[in-house]
C-alpha positions in Angstrom: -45.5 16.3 47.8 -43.0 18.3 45.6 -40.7 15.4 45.5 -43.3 13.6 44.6 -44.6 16.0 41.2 -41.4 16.0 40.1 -40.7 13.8 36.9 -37.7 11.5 37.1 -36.4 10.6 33.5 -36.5 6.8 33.4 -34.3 4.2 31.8 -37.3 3.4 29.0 -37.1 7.2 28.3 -33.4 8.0 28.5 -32.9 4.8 26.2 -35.4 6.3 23.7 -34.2 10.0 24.4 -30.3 8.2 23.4 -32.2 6.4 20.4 -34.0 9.9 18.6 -30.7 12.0 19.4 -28.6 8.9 17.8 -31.3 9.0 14.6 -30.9 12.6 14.6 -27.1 12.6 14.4 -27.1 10.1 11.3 -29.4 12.6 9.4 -27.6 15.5 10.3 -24.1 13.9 8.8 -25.8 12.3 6.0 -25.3 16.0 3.9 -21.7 15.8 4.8 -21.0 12.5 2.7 -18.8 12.9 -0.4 -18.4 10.2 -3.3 -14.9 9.1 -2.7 -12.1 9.7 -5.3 -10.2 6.9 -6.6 -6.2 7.4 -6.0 -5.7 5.0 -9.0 -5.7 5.1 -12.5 -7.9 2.6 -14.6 -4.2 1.2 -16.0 -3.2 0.8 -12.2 -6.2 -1.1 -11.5 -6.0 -3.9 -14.0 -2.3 -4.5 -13.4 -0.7 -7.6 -11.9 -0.2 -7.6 -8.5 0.8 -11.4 -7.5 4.7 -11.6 -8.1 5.0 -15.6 -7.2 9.0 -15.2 -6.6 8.3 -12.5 -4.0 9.7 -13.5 -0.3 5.9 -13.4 1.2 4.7 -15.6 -0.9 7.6 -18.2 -1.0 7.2 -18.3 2.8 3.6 -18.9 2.5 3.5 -21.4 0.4 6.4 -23.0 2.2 4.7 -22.7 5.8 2.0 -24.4 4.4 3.0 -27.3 2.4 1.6 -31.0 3.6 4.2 -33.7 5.8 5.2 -36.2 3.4 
């Protein structure tokens, strides 16, 4: 009859058990979140970064061209 009191933890439970710690987890980080600093200036930002003439983009546009 022992064997038979004794609670067995079931897959519906473990899978909500896994669920609440998971939740938990999320909270507890949450405090830990920074606002990220940008490594760039507002100049850097705005400047031109396509360079047509560069070897990538030669090749790309050369890979890709239509059969005549």
């Amino acid at each position: 009859m022992k064997e038979q009191e004794k609670k067995k933890l079931g897959r519906r439970d473990f899978l909500r058990a896994m669920g609440a710690g998971a939740g938990l987890a999320v909270t507890a980080a949450a405090p830990l979140a920074t606002e990220a600093v940008a490594a760039e200036s507002d100049a850097d930002k705005k400047k031109a970064r396509y360079q047509a003439n560069s070897t990538d983009v030669q090749n790309y546009y050369r890979t890709n061209r239509y059969p005549k």
